[in-house]
Residue frames as qw, qx, qy, qz and C-alpha x, y, z in Angstrom:
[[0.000, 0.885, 0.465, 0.000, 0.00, 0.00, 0.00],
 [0.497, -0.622, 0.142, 0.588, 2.85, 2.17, 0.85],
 [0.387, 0.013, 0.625, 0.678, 4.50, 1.75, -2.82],
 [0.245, 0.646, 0.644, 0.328, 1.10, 2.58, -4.51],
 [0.373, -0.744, -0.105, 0.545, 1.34, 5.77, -2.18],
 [0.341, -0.722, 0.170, 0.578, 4.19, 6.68, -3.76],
 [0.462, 0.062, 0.719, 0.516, 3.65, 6.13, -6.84],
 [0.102, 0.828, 0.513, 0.202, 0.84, 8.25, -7.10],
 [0.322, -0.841, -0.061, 0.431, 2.69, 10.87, -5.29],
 [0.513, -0.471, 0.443, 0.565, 5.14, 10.83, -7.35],
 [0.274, 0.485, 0.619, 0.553, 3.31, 10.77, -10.64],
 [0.064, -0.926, -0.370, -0.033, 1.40, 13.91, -9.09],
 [0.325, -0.683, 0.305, 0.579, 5.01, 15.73, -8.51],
 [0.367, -0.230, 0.545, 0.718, 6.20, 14.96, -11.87],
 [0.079, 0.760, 0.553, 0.333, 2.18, 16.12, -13.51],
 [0.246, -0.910, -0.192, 0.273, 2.89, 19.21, -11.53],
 [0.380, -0.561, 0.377, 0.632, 6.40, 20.01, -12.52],
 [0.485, 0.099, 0.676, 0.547, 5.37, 19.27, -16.08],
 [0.042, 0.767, 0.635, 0.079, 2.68, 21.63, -15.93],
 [0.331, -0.833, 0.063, 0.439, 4.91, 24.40, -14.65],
 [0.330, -0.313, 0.464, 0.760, 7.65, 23.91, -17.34],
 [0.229, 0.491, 0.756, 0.367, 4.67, 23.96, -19.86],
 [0.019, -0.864, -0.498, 0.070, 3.57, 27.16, -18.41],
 [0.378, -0.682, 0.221, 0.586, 6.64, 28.95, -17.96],
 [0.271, -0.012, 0.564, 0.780, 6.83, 28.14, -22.10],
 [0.261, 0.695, 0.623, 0.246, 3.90, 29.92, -22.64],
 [0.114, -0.959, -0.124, 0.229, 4.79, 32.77, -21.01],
 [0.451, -0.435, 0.478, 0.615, 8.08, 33.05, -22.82],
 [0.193, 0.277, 0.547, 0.766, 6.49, 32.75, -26.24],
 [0.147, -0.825, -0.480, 0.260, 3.96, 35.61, -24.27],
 [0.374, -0.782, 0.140, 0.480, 7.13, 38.10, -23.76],
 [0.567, -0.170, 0.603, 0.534, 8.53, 37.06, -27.01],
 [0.282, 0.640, 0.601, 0.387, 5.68, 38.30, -29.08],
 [0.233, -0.960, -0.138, 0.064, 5.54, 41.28, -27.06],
 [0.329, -0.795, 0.206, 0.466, 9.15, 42.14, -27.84],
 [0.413, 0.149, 0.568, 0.696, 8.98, 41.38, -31.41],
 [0.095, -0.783, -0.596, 0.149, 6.67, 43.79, -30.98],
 [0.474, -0.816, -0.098, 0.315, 7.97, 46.34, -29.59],
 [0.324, -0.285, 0.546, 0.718, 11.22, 46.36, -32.29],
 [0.091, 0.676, 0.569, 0.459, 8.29, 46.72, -35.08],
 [0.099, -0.954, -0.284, 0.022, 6.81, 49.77, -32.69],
 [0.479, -0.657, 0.081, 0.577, 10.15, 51.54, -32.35],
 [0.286, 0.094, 0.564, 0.769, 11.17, 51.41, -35.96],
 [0.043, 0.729, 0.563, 0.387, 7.33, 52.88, -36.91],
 [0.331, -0.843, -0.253, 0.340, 8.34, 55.69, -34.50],
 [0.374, -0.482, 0.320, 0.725, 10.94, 56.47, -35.96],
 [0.463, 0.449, 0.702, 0.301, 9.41, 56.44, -39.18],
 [0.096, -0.808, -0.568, -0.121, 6.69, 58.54, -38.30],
 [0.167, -0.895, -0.059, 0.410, 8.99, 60.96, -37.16],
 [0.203, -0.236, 0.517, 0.797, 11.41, 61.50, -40.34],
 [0.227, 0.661, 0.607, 0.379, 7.88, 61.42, -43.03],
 [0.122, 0.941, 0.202, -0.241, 6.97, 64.83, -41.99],
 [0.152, -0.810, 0.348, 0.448, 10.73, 66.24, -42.91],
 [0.349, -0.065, 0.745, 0.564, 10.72, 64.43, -46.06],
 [0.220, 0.641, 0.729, 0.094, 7.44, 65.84, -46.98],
 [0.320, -0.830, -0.124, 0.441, 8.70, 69.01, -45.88],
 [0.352, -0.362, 0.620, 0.600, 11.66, 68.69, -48.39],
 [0.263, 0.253, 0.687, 0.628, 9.83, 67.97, -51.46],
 [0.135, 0.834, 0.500, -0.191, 7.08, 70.37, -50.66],
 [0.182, -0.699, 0.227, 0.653, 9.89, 72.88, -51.68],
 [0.109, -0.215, 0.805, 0.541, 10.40, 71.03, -54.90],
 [0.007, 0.152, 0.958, 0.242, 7.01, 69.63, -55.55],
 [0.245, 0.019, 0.190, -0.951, 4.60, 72.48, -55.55],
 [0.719, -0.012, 0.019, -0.695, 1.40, 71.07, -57.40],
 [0.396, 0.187, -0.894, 0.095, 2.57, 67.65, -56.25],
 [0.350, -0.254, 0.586, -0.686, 0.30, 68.16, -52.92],
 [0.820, -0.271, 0.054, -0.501, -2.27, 64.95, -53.15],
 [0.817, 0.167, -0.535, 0.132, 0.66, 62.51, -52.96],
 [0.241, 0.403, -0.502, 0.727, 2.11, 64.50, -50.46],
 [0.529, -0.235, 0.110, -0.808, -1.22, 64.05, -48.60],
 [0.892, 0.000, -0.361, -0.272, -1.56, 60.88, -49.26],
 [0.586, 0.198, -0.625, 0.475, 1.54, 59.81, -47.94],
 [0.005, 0.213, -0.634, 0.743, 0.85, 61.86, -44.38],
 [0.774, -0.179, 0.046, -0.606, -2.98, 60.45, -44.18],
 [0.857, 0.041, -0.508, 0.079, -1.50, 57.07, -44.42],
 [0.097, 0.509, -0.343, 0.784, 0.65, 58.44, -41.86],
 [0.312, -0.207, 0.469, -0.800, -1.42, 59.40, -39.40],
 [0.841, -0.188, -0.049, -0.506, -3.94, 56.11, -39.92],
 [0.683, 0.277, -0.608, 0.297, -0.44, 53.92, -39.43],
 [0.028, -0.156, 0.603, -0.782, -0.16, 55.93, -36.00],
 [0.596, -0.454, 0.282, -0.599, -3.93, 55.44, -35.10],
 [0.959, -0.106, -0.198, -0.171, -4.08, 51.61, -35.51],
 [0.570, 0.252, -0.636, 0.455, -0.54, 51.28, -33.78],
 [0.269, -0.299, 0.527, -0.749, -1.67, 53.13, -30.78],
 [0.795, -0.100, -0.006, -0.599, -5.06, 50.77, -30.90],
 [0.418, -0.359, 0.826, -0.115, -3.28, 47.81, -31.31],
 [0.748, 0.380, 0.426, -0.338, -5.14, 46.53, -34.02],
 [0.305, -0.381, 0.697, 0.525, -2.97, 44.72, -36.46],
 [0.539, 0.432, 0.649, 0.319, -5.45, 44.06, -39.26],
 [0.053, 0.962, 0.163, -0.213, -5.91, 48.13, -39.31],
 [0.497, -0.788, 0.230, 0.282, -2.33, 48.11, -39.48],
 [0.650, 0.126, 0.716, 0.219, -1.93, 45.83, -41.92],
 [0.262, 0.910, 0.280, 0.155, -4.03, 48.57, -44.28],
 [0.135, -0.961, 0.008, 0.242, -2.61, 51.52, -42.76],
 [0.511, -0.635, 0.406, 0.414, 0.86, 50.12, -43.67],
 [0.485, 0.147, 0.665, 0.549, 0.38, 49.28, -47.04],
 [0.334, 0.812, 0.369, 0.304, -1.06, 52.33, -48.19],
 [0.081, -0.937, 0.229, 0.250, 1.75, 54.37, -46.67],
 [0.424, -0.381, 0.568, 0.594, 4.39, 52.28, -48.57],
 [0.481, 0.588, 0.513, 0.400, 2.12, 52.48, -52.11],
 [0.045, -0.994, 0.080, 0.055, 2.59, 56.86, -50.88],
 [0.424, -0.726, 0.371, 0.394, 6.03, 56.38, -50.33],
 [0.525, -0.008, 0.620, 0.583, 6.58, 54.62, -53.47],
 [0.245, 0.879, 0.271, 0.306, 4.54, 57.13, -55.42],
 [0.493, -0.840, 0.094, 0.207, 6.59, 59.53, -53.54],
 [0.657, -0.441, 0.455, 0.410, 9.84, 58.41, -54.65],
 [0.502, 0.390, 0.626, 0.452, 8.66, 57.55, -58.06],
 [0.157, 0.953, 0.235, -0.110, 7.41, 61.37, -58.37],
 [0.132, -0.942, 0.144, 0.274, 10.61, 62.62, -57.60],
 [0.680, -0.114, 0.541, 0.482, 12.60, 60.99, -59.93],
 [0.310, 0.814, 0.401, 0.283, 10.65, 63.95, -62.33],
 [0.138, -0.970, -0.174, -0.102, 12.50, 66.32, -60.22],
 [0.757, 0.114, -0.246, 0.595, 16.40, 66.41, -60.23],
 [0.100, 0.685, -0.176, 0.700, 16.63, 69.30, -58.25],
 [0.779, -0.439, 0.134, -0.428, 14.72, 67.32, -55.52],
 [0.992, -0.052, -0.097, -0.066, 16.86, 64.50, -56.03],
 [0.578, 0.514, -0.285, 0.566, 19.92, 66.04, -55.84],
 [0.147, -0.652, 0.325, -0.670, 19.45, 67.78, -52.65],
 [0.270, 0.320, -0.846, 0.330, 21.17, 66.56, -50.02],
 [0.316, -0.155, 0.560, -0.750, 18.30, 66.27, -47.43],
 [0.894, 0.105, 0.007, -0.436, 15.97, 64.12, -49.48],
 [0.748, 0.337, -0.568, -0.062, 18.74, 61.61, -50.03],
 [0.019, -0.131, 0.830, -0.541, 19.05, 60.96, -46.41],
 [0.603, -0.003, 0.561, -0.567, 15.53, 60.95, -45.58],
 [0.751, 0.421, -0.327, -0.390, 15.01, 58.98, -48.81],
 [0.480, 0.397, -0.772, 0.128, 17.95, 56.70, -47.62],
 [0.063, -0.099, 0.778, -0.617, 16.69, 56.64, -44.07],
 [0.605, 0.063, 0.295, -0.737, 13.22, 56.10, -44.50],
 [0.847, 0.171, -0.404, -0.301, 14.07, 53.02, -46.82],
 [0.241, 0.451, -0.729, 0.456, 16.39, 51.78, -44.17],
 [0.396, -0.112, 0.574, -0.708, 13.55, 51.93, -41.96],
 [0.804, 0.236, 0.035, -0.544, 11.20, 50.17, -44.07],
 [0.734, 0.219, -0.643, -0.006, 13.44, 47.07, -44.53],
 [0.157, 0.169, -0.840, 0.491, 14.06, 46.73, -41.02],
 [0.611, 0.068, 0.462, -0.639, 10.23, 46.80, -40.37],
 [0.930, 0.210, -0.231, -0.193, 10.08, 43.93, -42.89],
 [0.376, 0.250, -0.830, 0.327, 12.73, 42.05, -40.81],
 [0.157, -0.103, 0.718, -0.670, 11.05, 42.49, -37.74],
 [0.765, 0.119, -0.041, -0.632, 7.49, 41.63, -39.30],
 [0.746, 0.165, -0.636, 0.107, 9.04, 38.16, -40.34],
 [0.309, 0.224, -0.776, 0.503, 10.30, 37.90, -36.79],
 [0.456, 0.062, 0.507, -0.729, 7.01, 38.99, -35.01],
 [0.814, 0.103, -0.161, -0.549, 4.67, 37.33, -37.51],
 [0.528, 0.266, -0.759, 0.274, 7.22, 33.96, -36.04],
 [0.012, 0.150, -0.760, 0.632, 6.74, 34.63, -32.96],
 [0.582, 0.036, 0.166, -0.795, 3.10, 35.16, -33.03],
 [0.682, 0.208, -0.630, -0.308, 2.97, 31.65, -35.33],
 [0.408, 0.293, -0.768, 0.396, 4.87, 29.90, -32.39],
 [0.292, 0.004, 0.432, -0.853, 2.71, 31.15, -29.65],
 [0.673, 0.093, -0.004, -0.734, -0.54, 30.51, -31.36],
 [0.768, 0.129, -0.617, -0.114, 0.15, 27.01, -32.14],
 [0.333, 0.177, -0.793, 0.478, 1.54, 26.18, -28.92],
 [0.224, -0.037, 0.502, -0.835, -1.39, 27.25, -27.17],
 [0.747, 0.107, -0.342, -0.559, -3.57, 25.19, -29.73],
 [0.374, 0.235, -0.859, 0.258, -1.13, 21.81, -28.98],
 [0.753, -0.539, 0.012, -0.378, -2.31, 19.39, -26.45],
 [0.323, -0.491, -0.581, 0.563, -1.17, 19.45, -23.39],
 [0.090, -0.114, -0.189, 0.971, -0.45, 23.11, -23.35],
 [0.327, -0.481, -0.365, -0.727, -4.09, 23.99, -24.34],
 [0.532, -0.577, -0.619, -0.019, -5.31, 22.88, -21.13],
 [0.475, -0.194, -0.217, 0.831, -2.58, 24.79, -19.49],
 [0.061, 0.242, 0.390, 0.886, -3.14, 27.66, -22.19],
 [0.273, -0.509, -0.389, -0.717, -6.98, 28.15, -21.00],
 [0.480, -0.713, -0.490, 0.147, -6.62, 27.69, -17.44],
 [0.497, -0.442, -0.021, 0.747, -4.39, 30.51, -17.34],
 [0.377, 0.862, 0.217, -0.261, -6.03, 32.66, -20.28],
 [0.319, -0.294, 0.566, 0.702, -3.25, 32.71, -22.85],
 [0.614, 0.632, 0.360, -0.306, -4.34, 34.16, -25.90],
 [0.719, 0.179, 0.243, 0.626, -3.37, 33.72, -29.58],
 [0.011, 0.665, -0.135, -0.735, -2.20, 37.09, -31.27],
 [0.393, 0.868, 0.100, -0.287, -2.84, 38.88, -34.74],
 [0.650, 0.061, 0.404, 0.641, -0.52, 38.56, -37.54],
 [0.039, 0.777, 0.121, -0.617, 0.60, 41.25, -39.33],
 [0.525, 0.400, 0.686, 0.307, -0.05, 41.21, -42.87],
 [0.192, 0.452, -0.020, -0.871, -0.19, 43.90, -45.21],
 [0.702, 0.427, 0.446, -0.354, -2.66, 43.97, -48.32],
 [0.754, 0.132, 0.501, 0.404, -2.12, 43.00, -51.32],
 [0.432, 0.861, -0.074, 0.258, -1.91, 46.70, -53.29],
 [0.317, -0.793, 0.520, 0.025, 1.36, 46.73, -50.92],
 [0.849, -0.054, 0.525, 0.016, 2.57, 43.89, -53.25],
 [0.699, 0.583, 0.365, 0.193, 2.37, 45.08, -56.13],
 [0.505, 0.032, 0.174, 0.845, 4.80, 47.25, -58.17],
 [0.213, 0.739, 0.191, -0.610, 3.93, 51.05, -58.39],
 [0.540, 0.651, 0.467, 0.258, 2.40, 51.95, -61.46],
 [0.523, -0.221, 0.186, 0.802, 4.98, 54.27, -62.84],
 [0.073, 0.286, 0.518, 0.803, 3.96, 55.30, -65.90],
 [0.171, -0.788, -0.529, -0.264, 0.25, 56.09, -64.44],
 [0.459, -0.479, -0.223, 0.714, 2.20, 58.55, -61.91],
 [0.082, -0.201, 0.314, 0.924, 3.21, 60.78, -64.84],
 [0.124, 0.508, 0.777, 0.350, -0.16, 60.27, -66.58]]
């Protein structure tokens, strides 16, 4: 009787301890999403602060140029609302219709060698594509983490874990599909 004892005890220590290391990985891919995160939100700060002063720059150059130039800060500002909200399918939008602006944007000024020459658009021009490949690294890395996470929390055991402890999946971030496509040069100049 003893033995059976301890056998059960012992199966209940080593269900317990398994349950713990099972939880402790959820909360790691938790922290993990939340700091691929976080390297996406920094880089869109920074973004968001260098567009105005590239918009700034070609206004000088790009007088009756103003609904791209519009375009490009409404996208802007609907990138900032759905980051603050947290809503990655919003984001998803918001972000592909500021890179179809930016590439109109770019493409415009390729009409304007005076604009392209000057030294201040070819930084922010250099820095704002800088920025926009590292937020497509870090999108691959969060839209990983988020992959990891969400499966694991599907997976049995960990689901049991997963819903006594409210783990929830997360949002990929996706952008739409006119952010896919090539900008339509020629219709720029049209």
């Amino acid at each position: 009787m003893d033995i059976a004892l301890f056998i059960i005890a012992g199966l209940l220590v080593a269900l317990l301890v398994y349950a713990i290391l099972i939880y402790n990985n959820l909360v790691a891919l938790k922290h993990n999403v939340s700091k691929s995160w976080a390297n996406i939100d920094v880089l869109l700060k920074q973004r968001h602060d260098e567009l105005p002063k590239l918009v700034e720059v070609c206004k000088q150059y790009m007088g009756y140029e103003q609904e791209t130039l519009e375009k490009v800060m409404k996208a802007r500002s609907q990138v900032a609302s759905a980051q603050q909200s947290g809503d990655m399918g919003a984001l998803g939008l918001a972000e592909g219709q500021l890179r179809l602006g930016l590439g109109g944007l770019f493409a415009l000024a390729e009409a304007y060698p005076e604009l392209k020459a000057d030294q201040s658009f070819q930084h922010l021009q250099s820095r704002i594509s800088g920025l926009e490949n590292a937020i497509a690294d870090r999108r691959e890395y969060y839209n990983e983490a988020v992959n990891l996470n969400n499966v694991r929390i599907e997976q049995f055991p960990d689901v049991i874990v997963a819903r006594k402890f409210t783990f929830r999946p997360f949002e990929l971030l996706e952008f739409d599909e006119a952010e896919k496509r090539d900008v339509d040069v020629k219709g720029l100049f049209a």
